[in-house]
C-alpha positions in Angstrom: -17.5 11.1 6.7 -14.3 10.6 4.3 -14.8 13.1 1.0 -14.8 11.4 -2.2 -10.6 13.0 -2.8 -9.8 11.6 0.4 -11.7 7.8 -0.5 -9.6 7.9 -3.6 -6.1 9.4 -2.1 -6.2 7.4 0.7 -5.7 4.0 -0.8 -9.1 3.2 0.8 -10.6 2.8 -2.9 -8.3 0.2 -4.2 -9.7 -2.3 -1.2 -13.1 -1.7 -2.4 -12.4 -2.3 -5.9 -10.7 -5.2 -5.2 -14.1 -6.6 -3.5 -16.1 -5.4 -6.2 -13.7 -7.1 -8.4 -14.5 -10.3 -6.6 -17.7 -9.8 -6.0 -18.8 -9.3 -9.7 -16.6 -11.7 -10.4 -18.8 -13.9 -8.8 -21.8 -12.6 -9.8 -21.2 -13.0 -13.3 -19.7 -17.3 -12.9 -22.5 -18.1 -10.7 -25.1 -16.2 -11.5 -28.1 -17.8 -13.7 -30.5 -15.0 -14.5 -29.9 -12.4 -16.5 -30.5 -9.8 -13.5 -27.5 -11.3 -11.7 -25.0 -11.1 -14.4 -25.9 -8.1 -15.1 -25.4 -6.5 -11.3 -22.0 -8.6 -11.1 -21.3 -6.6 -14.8 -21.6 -3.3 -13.4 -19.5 -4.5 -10.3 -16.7 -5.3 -12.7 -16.7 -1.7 -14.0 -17.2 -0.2 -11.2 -14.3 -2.4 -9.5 -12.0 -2.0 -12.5 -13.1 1.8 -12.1 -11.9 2.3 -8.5 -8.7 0.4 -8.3 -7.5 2.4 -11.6 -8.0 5.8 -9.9 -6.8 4.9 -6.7 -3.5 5.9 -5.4 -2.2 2.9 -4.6 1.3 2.0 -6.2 1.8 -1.5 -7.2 5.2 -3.1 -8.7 5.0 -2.6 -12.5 4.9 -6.6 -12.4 1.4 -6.4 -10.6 0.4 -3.7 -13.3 1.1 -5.7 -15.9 -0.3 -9.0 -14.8 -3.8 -6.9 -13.7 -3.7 -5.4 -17.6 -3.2 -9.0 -19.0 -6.1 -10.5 -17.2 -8.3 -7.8 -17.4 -7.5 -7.8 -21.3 -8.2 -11.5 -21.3 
């Protein structure tokens, strides 16, 4: 079993954010109660939460496109 230093160092984290990204993403668009939206909420946090302290270097480009749409 990978530690929680090796999830995040690894890369590993920034693929899982990604699908919670999309996933709560999803969640929150489609969903039509209340308990939905809020699930695909805290998948958007948790998403945004992983792919920030990943390791995973991006082009300053990607950076900055991610910052504008997640400020949007």
């Amino acid at each position: 079993m990978m530690s929680v230093a090796a999830f995040f160092a690894s890369g590993a984290a920034f693929f899982s954010g990604a699908f919670c990204l999309l996933a709560g993403l999803a969640g929150v668009i489609l969903g039509r109660r209340g308990f939905v939206k809020a699930i695909g909420r805290l998948l958007l946090m948790l998403g945004i939460f992983q792919i920030v302290i990943s390791a995973t270097p991006l082009p300053v480009w990607a950076y900055s496109i991610w910052a504008i749409s997640l400020l949007a």
